[in-house]
VMD Tcl script that draws the C-alpha trace (Angstrom):
set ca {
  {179.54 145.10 201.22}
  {177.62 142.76 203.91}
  {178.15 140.03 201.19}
  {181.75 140.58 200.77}
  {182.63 140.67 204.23}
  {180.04 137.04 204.87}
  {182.58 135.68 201.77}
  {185.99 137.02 204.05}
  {184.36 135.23 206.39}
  {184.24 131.83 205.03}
  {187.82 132.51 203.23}
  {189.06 133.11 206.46}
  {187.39 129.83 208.19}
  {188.61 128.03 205.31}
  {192.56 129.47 205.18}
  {192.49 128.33 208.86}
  {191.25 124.43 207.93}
  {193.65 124.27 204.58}
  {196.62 125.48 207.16}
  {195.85 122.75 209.46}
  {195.68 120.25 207.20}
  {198.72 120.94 205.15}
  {200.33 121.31 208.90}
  {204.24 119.43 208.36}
  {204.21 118.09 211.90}
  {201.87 117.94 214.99}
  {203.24 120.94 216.52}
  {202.06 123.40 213.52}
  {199.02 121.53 213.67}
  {198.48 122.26 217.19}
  {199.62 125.94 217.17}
  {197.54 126.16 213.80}
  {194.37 124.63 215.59}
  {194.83 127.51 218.35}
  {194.56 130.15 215.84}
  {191.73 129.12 214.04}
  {189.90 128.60 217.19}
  {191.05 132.02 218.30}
  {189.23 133.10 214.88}
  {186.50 131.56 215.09}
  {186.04 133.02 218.42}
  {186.62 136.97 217.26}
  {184.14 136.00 214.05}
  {181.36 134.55 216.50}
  {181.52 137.45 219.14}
  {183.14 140.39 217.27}
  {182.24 140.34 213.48}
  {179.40 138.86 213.19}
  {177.67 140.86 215.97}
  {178.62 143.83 214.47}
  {177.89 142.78 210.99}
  {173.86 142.46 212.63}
  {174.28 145.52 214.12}
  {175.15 146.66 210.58}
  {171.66 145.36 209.45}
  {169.79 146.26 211.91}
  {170.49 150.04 210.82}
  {169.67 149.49 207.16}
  {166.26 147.75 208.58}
  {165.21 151.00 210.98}
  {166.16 152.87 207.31}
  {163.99 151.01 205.83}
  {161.45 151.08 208.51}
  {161.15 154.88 208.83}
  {160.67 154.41 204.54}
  {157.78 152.16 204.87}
  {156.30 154.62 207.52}
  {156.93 157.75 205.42}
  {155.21 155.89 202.34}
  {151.94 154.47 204.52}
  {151.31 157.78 205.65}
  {148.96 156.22 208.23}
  {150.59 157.27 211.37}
  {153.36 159.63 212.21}
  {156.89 158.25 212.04}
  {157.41 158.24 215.46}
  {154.01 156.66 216.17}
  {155.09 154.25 214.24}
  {158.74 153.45 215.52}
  {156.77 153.37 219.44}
  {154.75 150.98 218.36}
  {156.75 148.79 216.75}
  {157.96 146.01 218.98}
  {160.87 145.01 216.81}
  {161.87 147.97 214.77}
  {165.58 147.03 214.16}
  {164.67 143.53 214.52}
  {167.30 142.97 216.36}
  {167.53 142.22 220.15}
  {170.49 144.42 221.32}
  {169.13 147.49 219.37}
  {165.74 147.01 219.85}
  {166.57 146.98 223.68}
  {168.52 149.97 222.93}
  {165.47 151.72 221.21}
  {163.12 150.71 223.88}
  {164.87 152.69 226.55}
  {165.17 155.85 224.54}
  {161.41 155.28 223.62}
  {161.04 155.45 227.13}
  {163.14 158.37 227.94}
  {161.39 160.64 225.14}
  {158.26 160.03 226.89}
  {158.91 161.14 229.55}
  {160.28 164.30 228.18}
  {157.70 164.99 226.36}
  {155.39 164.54 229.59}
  {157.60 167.42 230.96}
  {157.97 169.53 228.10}
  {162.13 169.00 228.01}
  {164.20 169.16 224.74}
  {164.32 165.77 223.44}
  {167.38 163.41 224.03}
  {168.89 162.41 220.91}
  {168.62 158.78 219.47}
  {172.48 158.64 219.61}
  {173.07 159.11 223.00}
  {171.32 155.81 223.50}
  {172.76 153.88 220.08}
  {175.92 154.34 218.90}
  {179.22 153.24 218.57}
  {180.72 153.57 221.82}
  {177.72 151.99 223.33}
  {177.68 149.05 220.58}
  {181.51 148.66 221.22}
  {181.00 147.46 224.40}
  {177.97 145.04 223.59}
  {180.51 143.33 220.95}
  {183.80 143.46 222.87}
  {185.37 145.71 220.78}
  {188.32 146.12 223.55}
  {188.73 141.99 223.43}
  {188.24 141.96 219.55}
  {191.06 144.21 218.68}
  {193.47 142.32 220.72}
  {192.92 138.80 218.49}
  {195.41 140.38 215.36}
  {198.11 140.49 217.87}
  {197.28 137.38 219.71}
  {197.62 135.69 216.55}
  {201.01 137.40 215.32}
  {201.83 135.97 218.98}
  {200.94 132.39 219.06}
  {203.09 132.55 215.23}
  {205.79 134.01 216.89}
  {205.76 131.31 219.89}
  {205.41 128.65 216.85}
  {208.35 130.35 215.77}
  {211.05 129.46 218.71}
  {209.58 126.42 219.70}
  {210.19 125.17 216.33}
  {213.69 126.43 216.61}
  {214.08 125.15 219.75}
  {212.87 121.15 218.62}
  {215.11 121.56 215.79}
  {217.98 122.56 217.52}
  {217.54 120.24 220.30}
  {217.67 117.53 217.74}
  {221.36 118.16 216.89}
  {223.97 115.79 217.79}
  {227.69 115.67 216.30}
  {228.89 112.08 217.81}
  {228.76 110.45 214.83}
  {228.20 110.80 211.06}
  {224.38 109.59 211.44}
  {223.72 111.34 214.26}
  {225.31 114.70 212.78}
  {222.80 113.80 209.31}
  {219.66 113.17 212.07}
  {220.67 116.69 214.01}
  {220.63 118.41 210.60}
  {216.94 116.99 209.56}
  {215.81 118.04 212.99}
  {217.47 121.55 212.67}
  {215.38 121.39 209.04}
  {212.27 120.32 210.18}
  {212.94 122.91 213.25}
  {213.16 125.45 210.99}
  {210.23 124.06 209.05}
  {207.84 124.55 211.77}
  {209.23 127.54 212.59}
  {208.35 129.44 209.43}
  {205.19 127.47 208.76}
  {203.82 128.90 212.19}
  {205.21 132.42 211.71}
  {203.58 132.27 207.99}
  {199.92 131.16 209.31}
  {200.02 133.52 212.14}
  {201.04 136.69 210.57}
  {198.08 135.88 207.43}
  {195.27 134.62 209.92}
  {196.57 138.07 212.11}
  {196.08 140.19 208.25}
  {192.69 138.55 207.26}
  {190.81 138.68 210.57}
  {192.06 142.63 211.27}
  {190.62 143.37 207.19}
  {187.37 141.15 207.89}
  {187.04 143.28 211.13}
  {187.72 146.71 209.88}
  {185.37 145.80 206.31}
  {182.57 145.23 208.96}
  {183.08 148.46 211.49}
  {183.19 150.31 208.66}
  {179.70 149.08 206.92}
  {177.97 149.78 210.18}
  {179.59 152.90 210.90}
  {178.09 153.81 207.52}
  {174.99 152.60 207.76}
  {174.38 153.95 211.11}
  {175.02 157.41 209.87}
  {172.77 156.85 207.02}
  {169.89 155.75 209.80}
  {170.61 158.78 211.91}
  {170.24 161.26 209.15}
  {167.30 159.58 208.65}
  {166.04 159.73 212.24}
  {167.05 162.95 212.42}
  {165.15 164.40 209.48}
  {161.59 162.61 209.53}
  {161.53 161.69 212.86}
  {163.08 163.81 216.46}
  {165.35 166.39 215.27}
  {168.93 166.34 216.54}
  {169.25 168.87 220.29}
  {170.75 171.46 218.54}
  {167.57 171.92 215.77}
  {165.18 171.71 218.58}
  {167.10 174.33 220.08}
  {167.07 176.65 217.34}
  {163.42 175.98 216.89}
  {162.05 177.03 220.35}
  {164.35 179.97 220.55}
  {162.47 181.06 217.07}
  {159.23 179.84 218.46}
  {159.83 181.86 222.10}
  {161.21 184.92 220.34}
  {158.02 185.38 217.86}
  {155.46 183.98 220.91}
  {156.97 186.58 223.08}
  {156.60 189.16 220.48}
  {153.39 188.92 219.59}
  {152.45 188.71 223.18}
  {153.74 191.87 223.41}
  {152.44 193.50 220.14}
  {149.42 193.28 222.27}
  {150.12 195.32 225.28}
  {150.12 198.95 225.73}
  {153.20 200.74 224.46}
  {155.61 202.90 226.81}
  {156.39 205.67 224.62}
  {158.66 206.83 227.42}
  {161.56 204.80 227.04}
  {164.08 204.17 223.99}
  {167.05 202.55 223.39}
  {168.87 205.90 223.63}
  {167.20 206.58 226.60}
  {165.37 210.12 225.52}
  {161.41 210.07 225.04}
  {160.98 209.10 221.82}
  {158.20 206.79 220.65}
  {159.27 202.67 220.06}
  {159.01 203.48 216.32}
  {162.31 204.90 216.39}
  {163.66 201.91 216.67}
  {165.07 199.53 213.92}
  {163.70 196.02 213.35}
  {160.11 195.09 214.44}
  {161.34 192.68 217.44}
  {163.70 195.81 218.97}
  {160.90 198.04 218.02}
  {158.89 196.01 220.57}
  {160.81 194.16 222.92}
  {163.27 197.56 223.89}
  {160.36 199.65 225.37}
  {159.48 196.11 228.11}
  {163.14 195.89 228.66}
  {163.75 199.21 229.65}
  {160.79 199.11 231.53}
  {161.84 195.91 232.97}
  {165.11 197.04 234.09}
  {163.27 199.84 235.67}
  {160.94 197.63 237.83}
  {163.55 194.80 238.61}
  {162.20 191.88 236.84}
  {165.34 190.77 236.15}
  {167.27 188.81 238.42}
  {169.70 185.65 237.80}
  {169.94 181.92 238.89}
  {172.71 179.83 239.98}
  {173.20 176.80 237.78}
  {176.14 175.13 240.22}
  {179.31 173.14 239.39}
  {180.36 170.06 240.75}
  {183.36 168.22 241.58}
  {182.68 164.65 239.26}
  {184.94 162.33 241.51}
  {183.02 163.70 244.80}
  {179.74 164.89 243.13}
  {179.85 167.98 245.82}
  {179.27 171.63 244.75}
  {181.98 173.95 244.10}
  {180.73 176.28 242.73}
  {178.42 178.44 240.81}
  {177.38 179.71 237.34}
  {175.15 183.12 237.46}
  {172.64 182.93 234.49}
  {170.21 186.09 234.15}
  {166.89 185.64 234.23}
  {163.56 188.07 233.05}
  {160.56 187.95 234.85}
  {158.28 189.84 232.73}
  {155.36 191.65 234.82}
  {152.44 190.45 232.23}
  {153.89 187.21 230.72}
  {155.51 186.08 233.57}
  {159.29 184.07 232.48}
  {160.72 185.48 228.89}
  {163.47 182.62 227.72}
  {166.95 184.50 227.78}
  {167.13 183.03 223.88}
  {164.65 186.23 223.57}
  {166.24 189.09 224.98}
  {170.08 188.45 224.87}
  {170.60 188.28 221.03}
  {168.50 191.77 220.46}
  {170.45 193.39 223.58}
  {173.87 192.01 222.67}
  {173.17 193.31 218.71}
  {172.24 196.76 220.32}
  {175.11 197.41 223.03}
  {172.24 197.63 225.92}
  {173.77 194.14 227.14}
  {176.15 195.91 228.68}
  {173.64 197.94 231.17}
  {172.04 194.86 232.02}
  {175.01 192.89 232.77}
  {176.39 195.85 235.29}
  {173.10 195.62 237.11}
  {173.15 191.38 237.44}
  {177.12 191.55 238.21}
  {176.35 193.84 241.22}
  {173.03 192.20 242.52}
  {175.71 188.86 242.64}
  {178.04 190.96 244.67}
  {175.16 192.17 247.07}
  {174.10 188.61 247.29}
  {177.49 187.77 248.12}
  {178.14 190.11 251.03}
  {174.65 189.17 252.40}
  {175.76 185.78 252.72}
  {179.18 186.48 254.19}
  {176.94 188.66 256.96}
  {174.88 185.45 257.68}
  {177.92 183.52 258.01}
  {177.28 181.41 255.43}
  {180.73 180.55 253.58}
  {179.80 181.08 249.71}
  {180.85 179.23 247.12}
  {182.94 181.14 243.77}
  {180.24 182.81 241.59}
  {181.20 183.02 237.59}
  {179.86 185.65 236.28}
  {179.80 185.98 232.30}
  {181.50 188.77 230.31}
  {180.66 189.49 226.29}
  {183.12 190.61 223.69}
  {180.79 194.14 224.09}
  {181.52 194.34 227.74}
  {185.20 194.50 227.44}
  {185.16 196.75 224.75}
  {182.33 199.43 225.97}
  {183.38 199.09 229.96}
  {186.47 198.84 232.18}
  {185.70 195.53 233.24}
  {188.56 194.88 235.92}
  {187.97 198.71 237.24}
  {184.33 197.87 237.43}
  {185.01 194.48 239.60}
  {187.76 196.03 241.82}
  {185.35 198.76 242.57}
  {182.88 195.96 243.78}
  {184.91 193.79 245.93}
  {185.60 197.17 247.13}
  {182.61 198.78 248.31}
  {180.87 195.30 249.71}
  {184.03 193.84 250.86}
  {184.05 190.52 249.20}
  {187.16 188.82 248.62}
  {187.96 188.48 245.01}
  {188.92 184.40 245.29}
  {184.97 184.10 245.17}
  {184.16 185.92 242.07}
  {184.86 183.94 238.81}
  {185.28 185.79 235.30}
  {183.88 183.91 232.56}
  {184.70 185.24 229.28}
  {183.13 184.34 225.76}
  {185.71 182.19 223.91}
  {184.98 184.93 220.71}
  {185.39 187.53 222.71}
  {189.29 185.88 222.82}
  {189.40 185.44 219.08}
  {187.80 188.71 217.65}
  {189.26 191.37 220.10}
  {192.34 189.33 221.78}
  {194.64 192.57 222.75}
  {191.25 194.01 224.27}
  {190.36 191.00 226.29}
  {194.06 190.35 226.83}
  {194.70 193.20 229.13}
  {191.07 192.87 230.86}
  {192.26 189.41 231.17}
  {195.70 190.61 233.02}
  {194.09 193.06 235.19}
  {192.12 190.84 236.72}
  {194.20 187.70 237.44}
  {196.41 190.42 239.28}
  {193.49 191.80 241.28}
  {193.26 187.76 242.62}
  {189.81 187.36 240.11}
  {189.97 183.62 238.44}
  {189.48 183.93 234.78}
  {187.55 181.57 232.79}
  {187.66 181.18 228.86}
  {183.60 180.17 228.54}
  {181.92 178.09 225.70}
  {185.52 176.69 224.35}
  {184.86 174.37 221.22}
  {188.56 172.17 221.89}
  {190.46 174.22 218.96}
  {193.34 174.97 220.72}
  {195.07 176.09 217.62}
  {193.17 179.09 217.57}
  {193.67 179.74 220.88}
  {197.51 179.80 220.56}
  {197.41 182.59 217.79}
  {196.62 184.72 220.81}
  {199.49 186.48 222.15}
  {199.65 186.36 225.88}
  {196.69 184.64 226.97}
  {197.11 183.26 230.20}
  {193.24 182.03 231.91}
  {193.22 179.72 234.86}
  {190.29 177.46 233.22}
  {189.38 177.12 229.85}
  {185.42 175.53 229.95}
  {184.90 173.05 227.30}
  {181.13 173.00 225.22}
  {180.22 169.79 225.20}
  {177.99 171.03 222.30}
  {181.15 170.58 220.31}
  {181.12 166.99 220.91}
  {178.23 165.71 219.64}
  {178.74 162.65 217.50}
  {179.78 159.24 216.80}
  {183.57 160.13 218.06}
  {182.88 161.77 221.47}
  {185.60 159.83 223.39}
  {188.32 159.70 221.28}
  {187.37 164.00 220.81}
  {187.32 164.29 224.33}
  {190.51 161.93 225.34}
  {192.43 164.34 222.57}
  {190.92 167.81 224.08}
  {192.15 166.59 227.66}
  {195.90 165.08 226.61}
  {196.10 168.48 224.63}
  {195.32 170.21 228.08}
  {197.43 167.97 229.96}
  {200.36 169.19 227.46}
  {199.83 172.85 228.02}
  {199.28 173.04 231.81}
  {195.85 173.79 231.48}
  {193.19 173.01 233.80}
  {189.77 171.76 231.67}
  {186.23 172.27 233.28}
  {183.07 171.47 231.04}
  {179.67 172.60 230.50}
  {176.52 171.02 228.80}
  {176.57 167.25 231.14}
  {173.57 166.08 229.77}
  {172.70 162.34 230.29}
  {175.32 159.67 232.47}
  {177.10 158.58 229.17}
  {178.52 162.35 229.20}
  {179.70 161.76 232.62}
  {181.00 157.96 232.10}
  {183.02 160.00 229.11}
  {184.72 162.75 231.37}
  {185.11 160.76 234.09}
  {187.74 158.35 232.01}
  {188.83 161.40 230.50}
  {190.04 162.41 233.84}
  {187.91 165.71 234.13}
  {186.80 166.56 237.77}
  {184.81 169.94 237.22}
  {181.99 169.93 235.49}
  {178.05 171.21 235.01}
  {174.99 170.37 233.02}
  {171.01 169.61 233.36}
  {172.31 166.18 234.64}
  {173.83 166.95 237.55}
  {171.28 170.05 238.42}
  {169.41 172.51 236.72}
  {169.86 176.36 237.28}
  {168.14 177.11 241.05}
  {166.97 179.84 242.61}
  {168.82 181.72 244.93}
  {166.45 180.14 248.02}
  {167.56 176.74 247.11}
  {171.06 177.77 246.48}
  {171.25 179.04 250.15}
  {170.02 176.35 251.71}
  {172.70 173.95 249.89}
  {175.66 176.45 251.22}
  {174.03 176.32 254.56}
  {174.62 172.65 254.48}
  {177.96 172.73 253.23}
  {178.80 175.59 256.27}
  {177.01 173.23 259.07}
  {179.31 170.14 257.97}
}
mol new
graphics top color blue
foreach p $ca { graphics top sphere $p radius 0.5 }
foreach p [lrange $ca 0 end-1] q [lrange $ca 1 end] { graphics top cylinder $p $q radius 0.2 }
display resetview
């Protein structure tokens, strides 16, 4: 395909000459002349940059190949040391700075970044004036169309009914007028045709080969965020559990809550993890965090996410990837999440007595909470009996909790909202078609997962997801801001609440204080 777009190339350098030089007049040769320079232009800094970027890929490919086959080094041993890996100096910049930024993740242990939030197509549309590039078709059809009426305008011009020769000369000049006219039109609406084909031929072959590369990348090399993800939640889960095969059993708790032994239980991680949880719950090792939100125009807090956390007395922090799946598959979510919820709204009248003005709190609600509890009679009772206002307590509910028990979460949904509780529809993937099947539905926020975005279309995704929001009257927040080119994205989308490991990692209490405290002196 690289070879049929070079040969597009040269037709189109070539249509542009013959048009010239077949010209009738100097006027189609000088509007002619423009638009072949204007080609040659969008082939020299559009096409054929792209068309390198396009080998580039196919030459990491085939690096991470030769690699794989020498077997001497690891694969990404082998792409660090490489000084010109893509052999090419835009992408080999590229790959240096994500080089850079995996090492220092690794240094601290973090999740690594993916290879295409540093290279892709957004990023490489900007290095080869993509925005300039698309406006040469139309330029063209332009400069034909102004060929077009100043043709007509020479010819008619021209005309002159005095006499019989001068009425003859007007009617040649209205000809060759008309001449020019269509000759421009003609050569500006094919030069306008060929250069948007040549164009799209070329996107298209690096579009493809980049996706080819990043499969690649993805399966010999750094796994994409999400398998990583998967991988130390497995990894934590049987660590943790073998760690704990080791200590001495509490035959005094169960997951019924009567005496019998942990072999009661069903599955081997329940049969262990259960009895520490219990026990946990018992001794208050759990607590929660406060991952805040920010305003993205200002970049000042406005809020707060609470995120529970398990301080185990032996192994010291358990990952929540460990204990929420086995307590949310066994209904005992439900007793944790009414002990966090009211430790928030201690936390929250504590404040209020230290005159420190707090922040909105979200607090996260499962499909199993609304179903086993009275969720709005369990809040009202709250902001009862430690007199907090509701305005500072926000309900975040599971976006399946929405589309598996609707009428359920419906009326939870209603109760609150009327109790003065903001409602938030949590981890929201952009399908707003599903979210119209549900009858009555009628959150303040719904919080987008930026996991949903990951790709090679993340703008255009995100533009869509906040015009469709626009539409409806909804307001958008977001969740997952992991890197600046997240934020660049929002940002144009518009968006102005967000949170992520970017802009701050969950805190402790202690440090959340201190940053209200700040806020109150100001």
């Amino acid at each position: 395909m690289r070879s049929v777009s070079y040969i597009l190339i040269l037709i189109l350098l070539i249509s542009g000459i013959f048009l010239i030089v077949f010209s009738p007049d100097v006027i189609s040769i000088g509007f002619t002349a423009v638009m072949e320079a204007v080609c040659v232009v969008g082939v020299v800094f559009g096409i054929l940059p792209v068309l390198q970027y396009a080998k580039a890929f196919q030459n990491g490919s085939d690096g991470i190949d030769r690699i794989l086959d020498s077997q001497a080094v690891s694969v990404w041993s082998g792409i660090a040391q490489a000084p010109v890996f893509f052999q090419q100096r835009t992408m080999d910049r590229l790959l240096s700075d994500y080089r850079e930024k995996v090492r220092l993740q690794q240094q601290s242990g973090q999740v690594l970044s993916d290879i295409d939030d540093y290279i892709n197509d957004d990023v490489l549309a900007v290095r080869s004036w993509q925005n300039l590039i698309h406006q040469i078709p139309g330029t063209l059809t332009g400069f034909g169309i102004l060929g077009t009426f100043v043709g007509l305008i020479v010819g008619l011009r021209g005309i002159g009914v005095n006499t019989v020769n001068a009425a003859i000369s007007g009617v040649q000049a209205l000809l060759n007028g008309i001449q020019v006219a269509f000759y421009a039109s003609i050569a500006g609406v094919f030069l306008s045709l060929l250069f948007n084909l040549l164009y799209r031929i070329a996107w298209n072959i690096m579009l493809r080969n980049m996706a080819l590369f990043s499969d690649k990348f993805h399966k010999h090399v750094i796994p994409s965020v999400e398998e990583q993800l998967r991988y130390r939640e497995k990894k934590d889960l049987q660590q943790i559990t073998e760690l704990l095969e080791h200590l001495p059993k509490d035959t005094g708790f169960s997951v019924s809550g009567g005496g019998g032994a942990g072999g009661q239980q069903s599955g081997g991680n329940e049969q262990i993890l259960m009895p520490q949880i219990l026990e946990g719950l018992r001794n208050g090792e759990f607590f929660f965090q406060l991952q805040p939100k920010f305003n993205l125009i200002t970049k000042k807090a406005i809020g707060s996410e609470v995120l529970v956390r398990w301080n185990h007395g032996k192994l010291g922090m358990v990952s929540p990837a460990v204990f929420i799946p086995l307590l949310e598959s066994n209904g005992y979510i439900t007793k944790l999440d009414q002990y966090i919820w009211e430790q928030v709204c201690i936390t929250l009248r504590r404040w209020i007595d230290r005159g420190i003005r707090p922040l909105p709190l979200a607090i996260n609600v499962t499909k199993t909470d609304v179903l086993a509890l009275d969720v709005a009679d369990f809040f009202m009772n709250m902001v009862k009996k430690y007199r907090i206002p509701s305005r500072i307590l926000e309900i975040e509910i599971a976006e399946n909790a929405y589309l598996q028990s609707g009428s359920a979460v419906i009326e939870v949904e209603e109760k609150l909202r009327q109790a003065g509780f903001r409602v938030i529809v949590d981890s929201f993937n952009g399908d707003y078609l599903a979210l119209s099947s549900i009858e009555g539905m009628s959150a303040d926020t719904l919080k987008l997962d930026l996991r949903y975005f990951a790709g090679n279309q993340n703008q255009a995704s995100l533009n869509a997801a906040f015009d469709q929001a626009r539409k409806l009257g909804l307001d958008l927040a977001v969740e997952g801001i992991e890197n600046m080119e997240q934020l660049g994205m929002l940002r144009k989308c518009g968006c102005s609440e967000g949170q992520g490991f970017f802009l701050s990692k969950p805190i402790t209490l202690e440090k959340f204080e201190g940053l209200l405290s700040g806020d109150s002196k100001k």
